[in-house]
GUVEX-965064 format. One record per residue (C-alpha): residue in three letters; x, y, z. Coordinates in nm, 2 decimals. Example, Ala and Ser with C-alpha at 12.3 -4.5 7.8 and 13.67 -1.06 7.14 Angstrom:
% residues 2
+------+--------+--------+--------+
: rest :      u :      v :      w :
+------+--------+--------+--------+
:  ALA :   1.23 :  -0.45 :   0.78 :
:  SER :   1.37 :  -0.11 :   0.71 :
+------+--------+--------+--------+
% end
This chain:
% residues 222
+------+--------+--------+--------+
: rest :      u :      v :      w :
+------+--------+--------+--------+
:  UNK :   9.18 :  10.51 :  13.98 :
:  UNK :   9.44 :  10.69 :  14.18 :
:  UNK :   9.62 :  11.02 :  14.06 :
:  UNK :   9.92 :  10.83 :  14.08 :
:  UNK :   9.76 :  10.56 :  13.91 :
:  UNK :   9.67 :  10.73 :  13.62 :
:  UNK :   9.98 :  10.89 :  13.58 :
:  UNK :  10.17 :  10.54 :  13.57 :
:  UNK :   9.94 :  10.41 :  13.33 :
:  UNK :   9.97 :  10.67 :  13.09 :
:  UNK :  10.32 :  10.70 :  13.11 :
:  UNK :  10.30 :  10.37 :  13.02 :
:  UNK :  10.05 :  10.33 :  12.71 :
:  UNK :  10.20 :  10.72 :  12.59 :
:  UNK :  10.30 :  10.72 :  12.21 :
:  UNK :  10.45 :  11.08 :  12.28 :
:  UNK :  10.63 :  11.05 :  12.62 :
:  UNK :  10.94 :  10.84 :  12.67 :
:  UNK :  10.98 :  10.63 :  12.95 :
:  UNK :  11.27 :  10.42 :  13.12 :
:  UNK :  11.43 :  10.32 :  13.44 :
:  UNK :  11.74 :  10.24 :  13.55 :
:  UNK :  12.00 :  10.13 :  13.82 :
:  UNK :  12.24 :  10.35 :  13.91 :
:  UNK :  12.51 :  10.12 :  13.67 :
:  UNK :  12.30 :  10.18 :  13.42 :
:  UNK :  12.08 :   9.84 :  13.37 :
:  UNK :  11.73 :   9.93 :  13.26 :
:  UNK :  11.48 :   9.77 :  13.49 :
:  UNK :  11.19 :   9.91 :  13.27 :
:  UNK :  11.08 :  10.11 :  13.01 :
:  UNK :  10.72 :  10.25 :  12.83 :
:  UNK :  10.63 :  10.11 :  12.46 :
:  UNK :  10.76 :  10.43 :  12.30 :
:  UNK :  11.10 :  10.46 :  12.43 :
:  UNK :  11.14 :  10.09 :  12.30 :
:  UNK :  10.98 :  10.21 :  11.99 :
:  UNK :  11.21 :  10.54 :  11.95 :
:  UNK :  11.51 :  10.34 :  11.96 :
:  UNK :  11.39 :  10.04 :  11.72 :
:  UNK :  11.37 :   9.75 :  11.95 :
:  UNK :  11.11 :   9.56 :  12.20 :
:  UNK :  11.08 :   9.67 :  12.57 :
:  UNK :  11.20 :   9.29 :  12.66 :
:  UNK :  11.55 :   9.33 :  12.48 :
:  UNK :  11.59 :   9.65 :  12.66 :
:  UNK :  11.51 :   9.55 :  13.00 :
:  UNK :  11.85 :   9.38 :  13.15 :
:  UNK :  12.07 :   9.60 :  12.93 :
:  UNK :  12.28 :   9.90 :  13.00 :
:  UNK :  12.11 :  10.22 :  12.87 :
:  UNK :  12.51 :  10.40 :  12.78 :
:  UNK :  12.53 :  10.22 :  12.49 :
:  UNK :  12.19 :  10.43 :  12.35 :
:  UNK :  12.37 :  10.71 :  12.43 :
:  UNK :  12.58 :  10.96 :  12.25 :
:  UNK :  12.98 :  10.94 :  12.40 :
:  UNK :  12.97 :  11.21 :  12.59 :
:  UNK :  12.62 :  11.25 :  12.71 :
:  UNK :  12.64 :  10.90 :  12.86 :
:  UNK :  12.96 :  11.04 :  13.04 :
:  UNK :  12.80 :  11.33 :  13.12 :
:  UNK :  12.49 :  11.14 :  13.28 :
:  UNK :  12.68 :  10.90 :  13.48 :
:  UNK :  12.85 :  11.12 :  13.64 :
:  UNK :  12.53 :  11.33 :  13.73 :
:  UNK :  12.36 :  10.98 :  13.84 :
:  UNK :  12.69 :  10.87 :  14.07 :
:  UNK :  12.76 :  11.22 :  14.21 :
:  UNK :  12.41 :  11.40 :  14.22 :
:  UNK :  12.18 :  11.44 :  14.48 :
:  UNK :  11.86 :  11.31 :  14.49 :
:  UNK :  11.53 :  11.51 :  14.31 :
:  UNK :  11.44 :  11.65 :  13.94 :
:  UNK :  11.67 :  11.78 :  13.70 :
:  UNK :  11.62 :  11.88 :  13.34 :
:  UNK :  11.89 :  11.74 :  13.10 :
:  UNK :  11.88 :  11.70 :  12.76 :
:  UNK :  11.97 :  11.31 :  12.66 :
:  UNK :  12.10 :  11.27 :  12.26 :
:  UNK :  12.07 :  10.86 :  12.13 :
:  UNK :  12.15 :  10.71 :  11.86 :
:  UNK :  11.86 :  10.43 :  11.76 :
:  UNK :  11.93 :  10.07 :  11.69 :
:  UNK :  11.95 :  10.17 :  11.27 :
:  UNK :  12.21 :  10.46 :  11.44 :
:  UNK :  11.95 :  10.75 :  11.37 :
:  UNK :  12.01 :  10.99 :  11.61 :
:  UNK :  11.72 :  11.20 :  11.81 :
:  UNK :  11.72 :  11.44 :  12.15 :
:  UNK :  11.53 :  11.32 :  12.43 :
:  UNK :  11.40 :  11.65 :  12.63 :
:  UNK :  11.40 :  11.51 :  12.96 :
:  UNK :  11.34 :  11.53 :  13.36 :
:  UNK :  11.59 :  11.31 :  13.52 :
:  UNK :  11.49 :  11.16 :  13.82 :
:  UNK :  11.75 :  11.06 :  14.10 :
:  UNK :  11.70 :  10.82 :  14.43 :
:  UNK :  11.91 :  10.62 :  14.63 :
:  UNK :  11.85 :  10.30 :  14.40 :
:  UNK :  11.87 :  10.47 :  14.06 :
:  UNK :  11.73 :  10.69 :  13.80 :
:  UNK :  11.43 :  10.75 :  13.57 :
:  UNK :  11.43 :  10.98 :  13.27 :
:  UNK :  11.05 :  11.09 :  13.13 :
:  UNK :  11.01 :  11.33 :  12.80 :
:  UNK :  10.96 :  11.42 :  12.50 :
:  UNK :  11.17 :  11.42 :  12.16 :
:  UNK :  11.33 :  11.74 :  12.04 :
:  UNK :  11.12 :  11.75 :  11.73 :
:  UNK :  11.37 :  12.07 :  11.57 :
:  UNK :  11.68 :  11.92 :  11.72 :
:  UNK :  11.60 :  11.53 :  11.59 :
:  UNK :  11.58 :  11.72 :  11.26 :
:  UNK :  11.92 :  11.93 :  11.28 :
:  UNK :  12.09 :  11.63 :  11.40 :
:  UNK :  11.95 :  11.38 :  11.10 :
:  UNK :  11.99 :  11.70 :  10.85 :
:  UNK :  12.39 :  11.77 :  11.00 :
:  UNK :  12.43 :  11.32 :  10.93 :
:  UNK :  12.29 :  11.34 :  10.58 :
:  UNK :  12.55 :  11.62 :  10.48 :
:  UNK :  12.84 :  11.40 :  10.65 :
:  UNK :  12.72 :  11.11 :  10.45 :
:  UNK :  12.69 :  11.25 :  10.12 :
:  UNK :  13.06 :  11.43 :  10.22 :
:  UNK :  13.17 :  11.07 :  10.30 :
:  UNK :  13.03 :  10.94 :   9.92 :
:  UNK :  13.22 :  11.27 :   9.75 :
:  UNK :  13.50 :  11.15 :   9.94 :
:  UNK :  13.50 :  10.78 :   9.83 :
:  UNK :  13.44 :  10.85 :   9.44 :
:  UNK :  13.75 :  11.07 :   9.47 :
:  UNK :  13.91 :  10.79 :   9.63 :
:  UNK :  13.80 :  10.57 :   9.36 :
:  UNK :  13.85 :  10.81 :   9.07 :
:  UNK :  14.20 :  10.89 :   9.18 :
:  UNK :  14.27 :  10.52 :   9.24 :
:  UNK :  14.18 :  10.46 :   8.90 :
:  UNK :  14.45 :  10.70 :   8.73 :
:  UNK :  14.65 :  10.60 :   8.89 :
:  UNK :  14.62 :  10.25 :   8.77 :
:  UNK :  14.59 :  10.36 :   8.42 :
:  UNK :  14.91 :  10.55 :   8.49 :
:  UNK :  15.09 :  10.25 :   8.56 :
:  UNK :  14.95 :  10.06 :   8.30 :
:  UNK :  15.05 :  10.31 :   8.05 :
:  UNK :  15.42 :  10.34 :   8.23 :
:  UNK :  15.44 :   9.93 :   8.12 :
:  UNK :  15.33 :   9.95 :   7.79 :
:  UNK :  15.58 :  10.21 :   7.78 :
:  UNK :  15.87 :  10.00 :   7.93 :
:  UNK :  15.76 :   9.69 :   7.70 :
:  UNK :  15.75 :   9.94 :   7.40 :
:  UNK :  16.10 :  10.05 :   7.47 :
:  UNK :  16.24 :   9.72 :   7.57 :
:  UNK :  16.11 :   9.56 :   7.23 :
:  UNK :  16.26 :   9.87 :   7.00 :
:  UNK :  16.63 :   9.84 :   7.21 :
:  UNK :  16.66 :   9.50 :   7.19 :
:  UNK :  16.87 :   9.52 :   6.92 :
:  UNK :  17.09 :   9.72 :   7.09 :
:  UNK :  17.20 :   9.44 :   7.32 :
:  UNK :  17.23 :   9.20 :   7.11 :
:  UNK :  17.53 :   9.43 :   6.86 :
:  UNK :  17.69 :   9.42 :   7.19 :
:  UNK :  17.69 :   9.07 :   7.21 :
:  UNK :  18.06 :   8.88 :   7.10 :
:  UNK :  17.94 :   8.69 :   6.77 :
:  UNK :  18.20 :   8.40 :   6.71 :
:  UNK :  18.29 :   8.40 :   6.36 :
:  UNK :  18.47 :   8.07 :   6.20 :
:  UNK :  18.83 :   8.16 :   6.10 :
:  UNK :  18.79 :   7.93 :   5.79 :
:  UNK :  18.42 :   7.87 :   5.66 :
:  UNK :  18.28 :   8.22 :   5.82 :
:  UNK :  17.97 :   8.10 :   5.96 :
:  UNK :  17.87 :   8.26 :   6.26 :
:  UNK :  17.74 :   8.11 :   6.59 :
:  UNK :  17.42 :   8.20 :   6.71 :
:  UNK :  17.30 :   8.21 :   7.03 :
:  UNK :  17.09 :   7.88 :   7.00 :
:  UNK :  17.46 :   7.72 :   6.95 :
:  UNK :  17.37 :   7.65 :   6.61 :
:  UNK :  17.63 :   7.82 :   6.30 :
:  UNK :  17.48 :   8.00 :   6.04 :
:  UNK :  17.57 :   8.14 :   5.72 :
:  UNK :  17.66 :   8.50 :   5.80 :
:  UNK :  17.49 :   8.68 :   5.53 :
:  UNK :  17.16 :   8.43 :   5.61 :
:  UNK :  17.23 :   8.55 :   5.98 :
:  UNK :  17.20 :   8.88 :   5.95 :
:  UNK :  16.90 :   8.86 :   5.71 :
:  UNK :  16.71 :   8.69 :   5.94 :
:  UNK :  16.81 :   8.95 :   6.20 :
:  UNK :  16.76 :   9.24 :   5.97 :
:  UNK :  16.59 :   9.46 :   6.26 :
:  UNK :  16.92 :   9.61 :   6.36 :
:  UNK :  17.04 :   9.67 :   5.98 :
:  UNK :  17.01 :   9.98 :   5.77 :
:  UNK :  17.05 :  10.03 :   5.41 :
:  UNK :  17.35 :  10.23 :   5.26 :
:  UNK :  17.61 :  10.29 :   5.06 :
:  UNK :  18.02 :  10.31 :   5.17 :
:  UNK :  18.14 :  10.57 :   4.93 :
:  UNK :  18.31 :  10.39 :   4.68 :
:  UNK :  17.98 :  10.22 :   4.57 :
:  UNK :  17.82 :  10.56 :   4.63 :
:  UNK :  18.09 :  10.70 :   4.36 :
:  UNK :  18.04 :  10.42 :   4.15 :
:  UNK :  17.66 :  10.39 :   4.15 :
:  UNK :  17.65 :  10.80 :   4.09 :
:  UNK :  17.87 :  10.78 :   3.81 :
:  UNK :  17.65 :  10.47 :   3.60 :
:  UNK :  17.32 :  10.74 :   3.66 :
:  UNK :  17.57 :  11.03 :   3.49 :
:  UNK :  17.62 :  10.78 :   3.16 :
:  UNK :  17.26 :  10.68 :   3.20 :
:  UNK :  17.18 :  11.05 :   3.15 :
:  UNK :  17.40 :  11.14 :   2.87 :
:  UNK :  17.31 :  10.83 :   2.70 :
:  UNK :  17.05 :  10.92 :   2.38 :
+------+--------+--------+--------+
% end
């Protein structure tokens, strides 16, 4: 077997080094089993697809531009992707350029995978912080309103009464019965003992004077 045959076919079968070509728009034409493999999908899905949508924003900015604008030959560049479960990793990687497209061969960026995946985690678990807060602060704020309407429905109950003295009671001119407001007429005094909420016991001050002075005998009596 050829030099250049070997080379191929361990590019090919390599667990370690990543593989894939491309045309210049970006369709991968082919790819090794662990390129497919670091980015969580079969080699025959990739092949046909556009290889910017792996890609991190602005590297796959940065890369077409290098691909439509550079000259032909090696260059090192360093590739960040996102996986298919949107893990991202950092492809360290020779990019190769010709007239019909590119290749990229490397390795992952074992320390920078791990700063990337350890910099994700800490956004998550600001994102969850984030959404309790939400939910906590949601939450008083609907026990604050619920607590507001009791309060109303507390305060509209104990002022009813206050309407209703306002209200013009008709009175008969000869039987004094009063008319309610179910257009029924009652016997005053029964009226206003069924509607006894907005009464309060006292005494005018003749009966005060009278009922004072009956407690004075009761005293003095032997």
């Amino acid at each position: 077997m050829e030099s250049t045959e070997l080379l191929e076919h361990y590019l090919q079968t390599s667990a370690v080094v990543q593989l894939v070509r491309a045309t210049r728009e970006g369709l991968v034409t082919e790819c090794n089993q662990a390129f497919a493999k670091a980015l969580g999908i079969s080699r025959s899905e990739l092949i046909g697809r556009p290889i910017w949508g792996w890609l991190v924003d602005p590297d796959a900015e940065r890369l077409r531009e290098k691909v439509f604008e550079g000259q032909p030959g090696l260059h090192n560049q360093r590739i960040n992707l996102c996986d298919s479960r949107q893990h991202p990793y950092t492809l360290e990687a020779l990019l190769s350029l010709d007239s019909q497209g590119f290749a990229l061969i490397g390795e992952p960026a074992l320390k920078q995978e791990e700063e990337l995946r350890h910099e994700l985690l800490l956004l998550n678990n600001e994102l969850a912080v984030l959404s309790r807060e939400n939910a906590r602060q949601n939450k008083s704020l609907r026990q604050a309103q619920a607590e507001l309407e009791k309060l109303y429905q507390d305060l509209k109950n104990s002022h009813w009464h206050l309407k209703k003295i306002q209200e013009v009671l008709p009175i008969c001119m000869v039987c004094g019965k009063v008319r309610t407001q179910e257009a029924t007429w009652d016997d005053l005094v029964q009226y206003f003992k069924q509607n006894s909420d907005f009464l309060s016991h006292s005494y005018c001050p003749e009966c005060l004077a009278r009922v004072e002075a009956e407690l004075e005998l009761k005293k003095e009596a032997p």
